[in-house]
Structures are given as C-alpha cells and as structure tokens.
C-alpha positions, 0 to 999 in steps of 0.5 A: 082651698085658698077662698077657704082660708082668706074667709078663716082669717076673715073672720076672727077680724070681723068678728072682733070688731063687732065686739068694740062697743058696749058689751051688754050683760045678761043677768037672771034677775033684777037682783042679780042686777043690782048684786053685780052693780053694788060689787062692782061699784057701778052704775047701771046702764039700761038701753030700753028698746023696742024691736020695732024701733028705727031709731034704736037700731041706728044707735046700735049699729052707729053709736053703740057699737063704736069703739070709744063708746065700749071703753067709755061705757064698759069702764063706768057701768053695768050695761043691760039691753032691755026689750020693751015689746012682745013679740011671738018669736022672742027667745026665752031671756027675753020672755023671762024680763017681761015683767021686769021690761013693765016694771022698768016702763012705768016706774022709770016713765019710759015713754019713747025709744030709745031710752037709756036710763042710768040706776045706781047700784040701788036701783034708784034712777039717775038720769035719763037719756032718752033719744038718739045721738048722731055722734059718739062724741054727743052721746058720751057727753050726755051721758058723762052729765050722769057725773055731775050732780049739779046738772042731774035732774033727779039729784037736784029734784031730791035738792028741791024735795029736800027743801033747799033753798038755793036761789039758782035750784030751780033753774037748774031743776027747769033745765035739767027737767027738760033735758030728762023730758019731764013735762010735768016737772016743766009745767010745774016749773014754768007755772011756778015762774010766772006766779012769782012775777 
C-alpha cells in the first residue's frame, strides 16, 4: 500500500516534467496551420523528423524537452512535429500528413534531419535550422537569428532579388547561405566573387 502511494505521487512530478519543453500542436490541415499562426501572430516552428533519425532523437530527449527551450519557443511560435518517413506502423495523424510531409520536403529543400524550419504565418519560409545543437543556449541563439532580418538568408535573398544594391549584401547573403546550407546559393556566390576580381 505504502509502494502504491510513493508511485501516485511520483507521477504527476514525472509526468510534469516532461512537459517542460516545447509543446507541439497537432492541427488537421496545413491551413489550419497557417489560420492558427495568423490569429495568434506567430511564426511557425516545424521539426522535420525521421523516425530512423539519431540525431532527432537526441534533440528531442536533450534540447527540446529542457525547460528554457519550452518558454522560448512556446512564447514565440507555432510549434508543429512532422514526420518525414513512412512506416507501416504509423498511426493515423501521422498517415493523414503524408502528403503535406512531401509537400513540406521539396518545397522547403529538406534534405537532412533534423531540420527545423521557421514560416511565417503565410507559409513563406524564414529560416532554416537544420542540424543538432548540444546546448540549449546554441540552439536558442540560432534560432533567435529568426528575429534578425539582417542575418536571415531568405530576407536578404528577397533584398538581392529585390535589386538592392547594398555593397555588404552579398556578403551577408554568402554567410547566411552557408549557415541555411544552400549550396547552390554559395556556389553562385562564390563564383560570382572570383569573377569580379
């Protein structure tokens, strides 16, 4: 009886604590989506995952599920899991994003994992974190980049296409491509760079 109630109060502490990190939503639809980010004025945090993926589990059991990384996140976006691959076994909200998981993979250029990808409440993508991060601290500050137009590789690339002529743009276009992992962008760069000498 006494081992009975011990383990009671156990849990709702255990419990609690795994709910400490970033609190991911489940929505029906991609548009429901982009409704819930637009009402709420958020941007959209996606996690693309692969079950397979070491990596991602790392980020989920290390960096994602620490406290600070919750009360960053929660506060500042829309926080969605995607699951890349197929298996058999999946559950039916998983098999019912297929499509959109595809949609997500080619439009976005997902091509490792994990990869985190911050929309805004349009849809149009804003940065790309792909990677892991063996710290809170290192994962909060790439992602804080999100906030800074001037160090976002997408905002600057609209700058570029834009036909700013701003000396330093392509510079920080070559940095930012590099930090998002674009290596046609950096190719183009780079080979842009040497021409002008």
């Amino acid at each position: 009886m006494k081992a009975v109630l011990i383990f009671l109060l156990v849990i709702p502490i255990l419990v609690q604590g795994q709910h400490q990190g970033i609190k991911f939503s489940n929505f029906d639809t991609w548009d429901q989506l982009l409704d819930s980010a637009r009402i709420t004025q958020k941007f959209i945090f996606i996690d693309c995952y692969a079950t397979w993926c070491k990596p991602c589990h790392f980020m989920d059991d290390s960096i994602l599920s620490q406290k600070e990384i919750g009360e960053f996140m929660n506060s500042k976006f829309i926080n969605v899991k995607v699951q890349m691959n197929k298996l058999k076994t999946d559950p039916p909200y998983i098999k019912s994003w297929y499509l959109i998981a595809e949609t997500i993979g080619s439009k976005y250029m997902v091509t490792g994992y994990p990869t985190y990808l911050i929309l805004d409440h349009n849809g149009v993508l804003v940065y790309n974190a792909a990677g892991i991060y063996d710290t809170p601290e290192k994962f909060i500050a790439k992602i804080s980049k999100t906030f800074n137009k001037h160090e976002v590789y997408f905002f600057l690339l609209n700058q570029l296409n834009g036909g700013s002529q701003d000396a330093n743009l392509r510079k920080k276009l070559l940095e930012a491509a590099m930090d998002v992992h674009d290596m046609e962008m950096i190719n183009k760069l780079k080979k842009e760079q040497i021409e002008s000498f």
